[in-house]
C-alpha positions in Angstrom: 46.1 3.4 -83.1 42.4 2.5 -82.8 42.0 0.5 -86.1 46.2 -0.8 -85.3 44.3 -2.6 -82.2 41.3 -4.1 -83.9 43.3 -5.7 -86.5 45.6 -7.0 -83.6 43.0 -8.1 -81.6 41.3 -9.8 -84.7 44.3 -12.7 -85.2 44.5 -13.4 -81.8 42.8 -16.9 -80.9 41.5 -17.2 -77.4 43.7 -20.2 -77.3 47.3 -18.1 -78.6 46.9 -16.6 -74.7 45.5 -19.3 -72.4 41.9 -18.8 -72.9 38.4 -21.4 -73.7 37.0 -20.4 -77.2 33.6 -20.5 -75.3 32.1 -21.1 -78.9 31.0 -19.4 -82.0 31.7 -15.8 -81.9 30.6 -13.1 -84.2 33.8 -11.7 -85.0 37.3 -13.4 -85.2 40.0 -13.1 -82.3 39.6 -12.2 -78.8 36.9 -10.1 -77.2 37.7 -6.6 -76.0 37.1 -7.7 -72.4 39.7 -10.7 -72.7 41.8 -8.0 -74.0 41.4 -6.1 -71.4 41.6 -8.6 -68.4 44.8 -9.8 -70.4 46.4 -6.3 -70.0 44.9 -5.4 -66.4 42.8 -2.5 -67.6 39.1 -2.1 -67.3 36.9 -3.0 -70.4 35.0 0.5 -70.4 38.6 2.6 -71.1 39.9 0.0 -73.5 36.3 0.4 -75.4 37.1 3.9 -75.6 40.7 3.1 -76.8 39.4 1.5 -79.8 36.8 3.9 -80.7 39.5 6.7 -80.4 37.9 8.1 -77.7 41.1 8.4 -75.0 44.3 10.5 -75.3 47.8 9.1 -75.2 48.0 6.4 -73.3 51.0 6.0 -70.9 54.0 3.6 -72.1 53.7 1.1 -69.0 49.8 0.4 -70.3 50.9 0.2 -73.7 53.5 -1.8 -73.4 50.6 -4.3 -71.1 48.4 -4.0 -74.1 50.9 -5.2 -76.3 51.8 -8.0 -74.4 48.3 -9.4 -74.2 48.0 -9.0 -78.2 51.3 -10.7 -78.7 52.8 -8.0 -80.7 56.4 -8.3 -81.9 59.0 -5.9 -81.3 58.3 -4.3 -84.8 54.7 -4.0 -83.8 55.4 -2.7 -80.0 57.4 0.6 -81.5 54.7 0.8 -84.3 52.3 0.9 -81.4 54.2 3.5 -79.1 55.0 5.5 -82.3 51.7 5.9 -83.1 49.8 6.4 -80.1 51.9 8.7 -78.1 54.4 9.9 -81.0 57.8 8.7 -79.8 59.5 5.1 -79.5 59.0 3.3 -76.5 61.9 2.6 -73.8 64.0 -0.1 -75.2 64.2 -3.9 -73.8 67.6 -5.3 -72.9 67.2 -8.8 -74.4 70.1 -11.2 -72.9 71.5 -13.4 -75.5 75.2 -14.5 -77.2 76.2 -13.0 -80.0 74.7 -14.5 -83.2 76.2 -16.9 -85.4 75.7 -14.2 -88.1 77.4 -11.3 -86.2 80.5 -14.0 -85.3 80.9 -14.4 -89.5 81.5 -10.9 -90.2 84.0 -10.9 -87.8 85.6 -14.0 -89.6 85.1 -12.1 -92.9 87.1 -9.2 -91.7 91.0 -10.6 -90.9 92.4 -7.2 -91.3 90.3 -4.7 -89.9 90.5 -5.7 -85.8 86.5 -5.9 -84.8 84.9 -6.9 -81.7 81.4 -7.1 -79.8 80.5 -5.5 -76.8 77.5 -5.5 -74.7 75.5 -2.5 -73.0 78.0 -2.9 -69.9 81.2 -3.1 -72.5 81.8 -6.4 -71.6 83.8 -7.7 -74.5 81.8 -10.3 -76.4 83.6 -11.8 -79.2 86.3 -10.0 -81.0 88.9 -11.3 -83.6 92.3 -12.1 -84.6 93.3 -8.4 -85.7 91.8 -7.2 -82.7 94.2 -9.4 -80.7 97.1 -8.3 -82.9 96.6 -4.7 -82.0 95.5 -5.6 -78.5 97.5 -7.9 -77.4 96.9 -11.9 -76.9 95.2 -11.1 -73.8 92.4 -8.7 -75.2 88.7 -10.6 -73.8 90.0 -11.8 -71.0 90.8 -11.3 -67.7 90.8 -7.2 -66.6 90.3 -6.8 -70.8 87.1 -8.5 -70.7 85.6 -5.4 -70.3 86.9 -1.8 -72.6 85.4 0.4 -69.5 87.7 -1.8 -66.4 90.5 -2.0 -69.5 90.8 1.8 -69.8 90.4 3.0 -66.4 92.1 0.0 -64.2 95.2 -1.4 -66.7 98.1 1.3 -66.2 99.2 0.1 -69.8 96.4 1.1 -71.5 96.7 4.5 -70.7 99.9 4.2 -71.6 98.8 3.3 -74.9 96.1 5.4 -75.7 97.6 8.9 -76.8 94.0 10.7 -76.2 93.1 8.5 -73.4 91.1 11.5 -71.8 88.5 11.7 -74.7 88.2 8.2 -75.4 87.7 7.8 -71.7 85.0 10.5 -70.8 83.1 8.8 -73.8 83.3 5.9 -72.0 81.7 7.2 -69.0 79.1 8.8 -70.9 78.5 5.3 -72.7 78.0 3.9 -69.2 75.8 6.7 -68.1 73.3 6.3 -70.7 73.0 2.7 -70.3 72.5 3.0 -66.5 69.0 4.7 -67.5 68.1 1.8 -69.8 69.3 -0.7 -67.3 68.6 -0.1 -64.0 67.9 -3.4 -62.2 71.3 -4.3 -64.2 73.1 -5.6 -61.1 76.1 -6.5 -63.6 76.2 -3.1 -64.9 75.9 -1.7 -61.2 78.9 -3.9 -60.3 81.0 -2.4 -63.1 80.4 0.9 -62.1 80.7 0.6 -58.8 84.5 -0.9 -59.6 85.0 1.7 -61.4 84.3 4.6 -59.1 86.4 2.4 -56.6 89.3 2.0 -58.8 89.8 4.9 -60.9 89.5 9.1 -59.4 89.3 10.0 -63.4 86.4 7.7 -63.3 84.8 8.6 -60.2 84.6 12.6 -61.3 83.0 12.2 -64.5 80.6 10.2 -63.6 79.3 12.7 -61.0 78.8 15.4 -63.6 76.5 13.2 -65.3 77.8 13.7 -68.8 75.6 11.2 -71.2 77.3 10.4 -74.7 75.7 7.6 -77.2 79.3 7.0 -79.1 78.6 5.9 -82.6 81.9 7.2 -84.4 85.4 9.1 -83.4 89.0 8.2 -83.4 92.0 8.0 -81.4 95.8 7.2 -81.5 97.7 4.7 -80.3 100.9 3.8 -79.1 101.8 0.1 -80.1 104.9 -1.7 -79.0 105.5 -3.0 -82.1 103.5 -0.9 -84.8 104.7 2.5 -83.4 102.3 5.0 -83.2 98.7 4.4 -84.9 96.3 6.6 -86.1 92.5 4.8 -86.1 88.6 4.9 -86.8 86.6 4.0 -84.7 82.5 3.0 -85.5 79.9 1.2 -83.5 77.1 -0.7 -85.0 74.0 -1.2 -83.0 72.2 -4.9 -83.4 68.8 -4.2 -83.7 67.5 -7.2 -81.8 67.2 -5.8 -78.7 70.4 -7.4 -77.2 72.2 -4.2 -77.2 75.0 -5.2 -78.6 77.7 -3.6 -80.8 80.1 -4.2 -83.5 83.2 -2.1 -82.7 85.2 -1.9 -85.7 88.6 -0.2 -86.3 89.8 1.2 -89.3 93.4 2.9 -90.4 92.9 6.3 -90.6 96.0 6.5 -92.8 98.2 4.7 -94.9 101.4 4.1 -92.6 98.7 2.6 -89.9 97.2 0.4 -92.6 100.6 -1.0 -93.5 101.5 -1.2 -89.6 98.3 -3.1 -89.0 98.7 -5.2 -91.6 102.1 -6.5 -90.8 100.7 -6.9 -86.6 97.6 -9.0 -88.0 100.2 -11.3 -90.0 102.9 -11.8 -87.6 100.0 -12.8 -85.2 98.2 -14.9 -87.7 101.5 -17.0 -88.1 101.6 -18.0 -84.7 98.1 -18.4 -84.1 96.9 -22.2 -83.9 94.3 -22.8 -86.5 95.7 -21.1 -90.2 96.3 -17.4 -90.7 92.2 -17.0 -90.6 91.9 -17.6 -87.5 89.2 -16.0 -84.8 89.2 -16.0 -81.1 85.8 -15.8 -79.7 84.4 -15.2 -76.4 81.6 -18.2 -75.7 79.9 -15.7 -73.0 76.7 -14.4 -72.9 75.4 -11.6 -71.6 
C-alpha cells in the first residue's frame, strides 16, 4: 500500500488538482502535505501511511485518499484490496446503457435479452423479448420486472413458479437497498411495492438477501404454450450496475416455440425482421 501511494502521489502534478507548482521541487508530483490537505487528513498520519507505519485504514479515508490522487476505479479496488484486504463498497454510477451493450442485444434476434438497472427498471431490451413478453414489455407498469411481477395480475398468471422467481426478486431488491441508500428511486419502488403487493410486503420484512446470477422458470405463453427457460444475468463492470438479462430455451420444444413467437413478431414489426426496441432512459 505504502509504495502503491508513493508511486501515485509521484504522477500527480500540482496542477491535475487545482494547486500552484510553487517551483522546482526535489521530487516529481505532489507533496505529502498537499496530499493530505487534498484528502482532509493530517500530514503526520499520512507520513506514517507511507512509511507503513499505520494499520488498516478505514474505507471512508481511503476512498478520500483516492480521490485526491485521482485514482481510477481499477486503482480505488487495488487500493482497498490491498490495504485493508477486501474490495471497497461499490459506486452506483448513473448512465444509459452503452452503445456496445445495445449491439449485443441486436446481435441476439432469437434469444429475448434485456437490461435492467440496480432498481429493475427495464433499460433496453429487444425484439424476442417483446415476442415472449408481449408488445408492451418496457413500458408502462412493465417498465420495471419487480412492479411487473408483483402489481400485473397477468404475470402471475404467467409465471408457473411465480413464488421463486418472486422471492428472488425481493432479495435482489434487498441487496441493492444496502448499496443504495440515498436511492430515492429505489425507495419509491419499494415503497409501491409493499403498498401494492401482501406477497411483497412479507418477504421483505424477513430480510432475505439474494444476488441472482442464474436460475430458471416456466412459463405460460398465450400463444407458445407452456415454456421452459434459462435465465442468466451479466453484471457491467462499469459501475452502472447494470445487467444483461438473457433467456435461453431450456429444451427443444421451447426453442422451436420461441422461434416461431420471435418471427411472427419480427413480421409485423416496423423496421425488417432485425428489428430492436430500445428504451432511451437513463438511470
Amino acid at each position: 500500500m505504502a509504495a502503491f501511494l508513493r508511486a501515485a502521489r509521484a504522477r500527480i502534478r500540482p496542477e491535475d488538482v487545482g494547486l500552484r507548482g510553487g517551483g522546482r521541487r526535489r521530487t516529481p508530483g505532489l507533496r505529502r502535505q498537499e496530499v493530505a490537505e487534498l484528502a482532509a487528513v493530517s500530514v503526520d498520519w499520512y507520513i506514517r501511511v507511507e512509511q507503513g507505519r499505520v494499520g488498516a485504514p478505514g474505507s471512508a479515508v481511503l476512498d478520500a485518499i483516492g480521490a485526491a490522487l485521482r485514482l481510477t476505479p481499477a486503482e480505488r479496488e487495488y487500493l482497498h484490496l490491498t490495504a485493508r484486504g477486501e474490495a471497497p463498497p461499490r459506486r452506483h454510477v448513473a448512465a444509459p446503457v452503452s452503445a456496445s451493450l445495445r449491439a449485443v442485444l441486436d446481435g441476439m434476434p432469437l434469444l429475448p435479452a434485456y437490461v435492467v438497472d440496480h432498481r429493475l427498471d427495464v433499460m433496453a431490451w429487444n425484439g424476442a423479448a417483446s415476442a415472449l413478453f408481449g408488445a408492451g414489455f418496457g413500458s408502462g407498469r412493465a417498465d420495471n420486472t419487480a412492479r411487473l411481477t408483483f402489481l400485473d395480475p397477468e404475470s402471475r398468471r404467467t409465471q408457473l413458479t411465480w413464488e421463486q422467481f418472486a422471492r428472488e426478486t425481493v432479495g435482489a431488491l434487498r441487496s441493492a437497498s444496502a448499496r443504495h441508500r440515498d436511492d430515492r428511486r429505489l425507495r419509491a419502488v419499494v415503497a409501491e411495492l409493499r403498498a401494492g403487493s401482501r406477497e411483497f410486503d412479507l418477504w421483505w420484512e424477513d430480510r432475505t438477501v439474494r444476488e441472482r446470477s442464474h436460475g430458471s422458470k416456466r412459463i405460460r405463453h398465450p400463444v407458445g404454450g407452456e415454456l421452459s427457460v434459462c435465465y442468466d444475468l451479466l453484471a457491467a463492470t462499469d459501475g452502472s450496475d447494470q445487467r444483461l438479462v438473457i433467456l435461453t430455451p431450456a429444451d427443444e420444444a421451447t426453442e422451436r416455440a420461441v422461434r416461431l413467437l420471435v418471427a411472427d413478431y419480427s413480421q409485423g414489426a416496423v423496421g425488417g425482421p432485425n428489428q430492436v426496441l430500445r428504451a432511451a432512459r437513463t438511470a
